[in-house]
N, C-alpha and C positions, 0 to 999 in steps of 0.2 A: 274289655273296657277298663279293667283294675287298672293292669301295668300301664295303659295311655295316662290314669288319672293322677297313681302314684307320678311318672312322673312331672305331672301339673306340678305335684302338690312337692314335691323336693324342688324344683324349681322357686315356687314362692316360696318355701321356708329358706331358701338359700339366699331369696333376694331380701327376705325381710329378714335375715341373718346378717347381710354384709350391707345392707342400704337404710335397714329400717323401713322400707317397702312394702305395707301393705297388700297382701294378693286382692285383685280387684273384684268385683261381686261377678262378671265374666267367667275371670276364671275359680272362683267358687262357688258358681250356678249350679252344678251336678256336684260337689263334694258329699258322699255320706260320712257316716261315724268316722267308719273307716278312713277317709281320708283325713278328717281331723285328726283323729288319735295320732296315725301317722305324721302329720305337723306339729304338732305337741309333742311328741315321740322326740322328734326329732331336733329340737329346738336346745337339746341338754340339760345338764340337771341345773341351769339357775340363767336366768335372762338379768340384763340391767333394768331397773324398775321404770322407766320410761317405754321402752320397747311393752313392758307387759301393760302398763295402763294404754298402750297404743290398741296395741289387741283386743284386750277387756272390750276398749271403744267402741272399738270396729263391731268385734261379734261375740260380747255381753258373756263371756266363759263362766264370769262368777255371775251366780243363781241357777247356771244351766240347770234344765230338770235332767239333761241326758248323763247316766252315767258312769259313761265309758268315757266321754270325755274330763268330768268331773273329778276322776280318779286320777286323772292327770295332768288338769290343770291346777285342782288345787295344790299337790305337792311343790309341783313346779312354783307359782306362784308363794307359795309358805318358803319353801329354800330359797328363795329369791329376797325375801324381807319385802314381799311384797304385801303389805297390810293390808290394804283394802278389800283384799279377796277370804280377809279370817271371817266375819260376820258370815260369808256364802259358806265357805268350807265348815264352819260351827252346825249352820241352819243344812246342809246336805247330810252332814253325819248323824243330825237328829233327826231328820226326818227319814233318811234310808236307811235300811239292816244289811242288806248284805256284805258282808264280810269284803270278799272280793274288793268291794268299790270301796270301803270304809278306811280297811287297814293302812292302807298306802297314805290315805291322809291323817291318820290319827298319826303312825311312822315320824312323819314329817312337823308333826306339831308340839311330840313330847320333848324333841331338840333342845328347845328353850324355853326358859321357864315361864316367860306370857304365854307360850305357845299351851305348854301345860297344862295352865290354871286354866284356858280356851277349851282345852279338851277334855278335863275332868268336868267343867261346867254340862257341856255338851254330852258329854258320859251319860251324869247323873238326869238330865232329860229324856235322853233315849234308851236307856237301862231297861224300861218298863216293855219296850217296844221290840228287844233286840233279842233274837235265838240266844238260846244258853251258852251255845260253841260260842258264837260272835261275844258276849259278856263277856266270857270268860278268855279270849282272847284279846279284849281290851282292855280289861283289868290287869291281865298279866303285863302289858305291855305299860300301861301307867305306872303298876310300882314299881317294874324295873326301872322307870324313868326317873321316878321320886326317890329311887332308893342312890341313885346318881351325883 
């Protein structure tokens, strides 16, 4: 059933790549994680900020609680200068530890310096909450950014 879904789901990121076409709730009915990831996967490292508030719309990416998607939408979304997804990507990095899902969007936020001051904010909120490895790999990551 993967490879049938896989390629569902290359088919709509490829329509909603070249038309701005929505995949319809039909063919997103059986999507798991996994197919998302793989749509977001696949969608490159920055969308035009209409296509992504297209998305957002359809299927709510910023706040997701899931996050395997989260890790990849936010980035996606922050390289994109798509703002509206910074408040979700702040409030997922505070409220989640694990490393894995965090880094990728912390990565993506020290770029620029709102993106920064977003994620030093958010730091110092989840600091209390975060494994020592994950602190101290996001500390390292902030002053390399400020040291910039």
């Amino acid at each position: 059933a993967q490879s049938r879904n896989f390629s569902s789901v290359d088919t709509a990121r490829i329509a909603f790549a070249s038309a701005g076409t929505v995949p319809s709730s039909q063919v997103i009915a059986d999507w798991s994680t996994q197919e998302w990831v793989r749509f977001i996967d696949g969608l490159g490292a920055t969308q035009p900020l209409d296509k992504l508030a297209t998305l957002d719309k359809a299927f709510h990416f910023t706040g997701t609680p899931n996050g395997e998607i989260a890790m990849r939408w936010y980035p996606l979304a922050i390289r994109s200068g798509y703002e509206q997804a910074n408040e979700g990507a702040a409030a997922f990095i505070e409220r989640v530890g694990r490393r894995k899902l965090i880094l990728p969007i912390y990565a993506e936020l020290v770029k620029t310096p709102k993106g920064l001051e977003l994620a030093k904010q958010a730091f110092e909120k989840a600091k209390p909450g975060y494994h020592p490895i994950t602190t101290a790999s996001v500390q390292d990551m902030l002053a390399k950014a400020e040291a910039k």
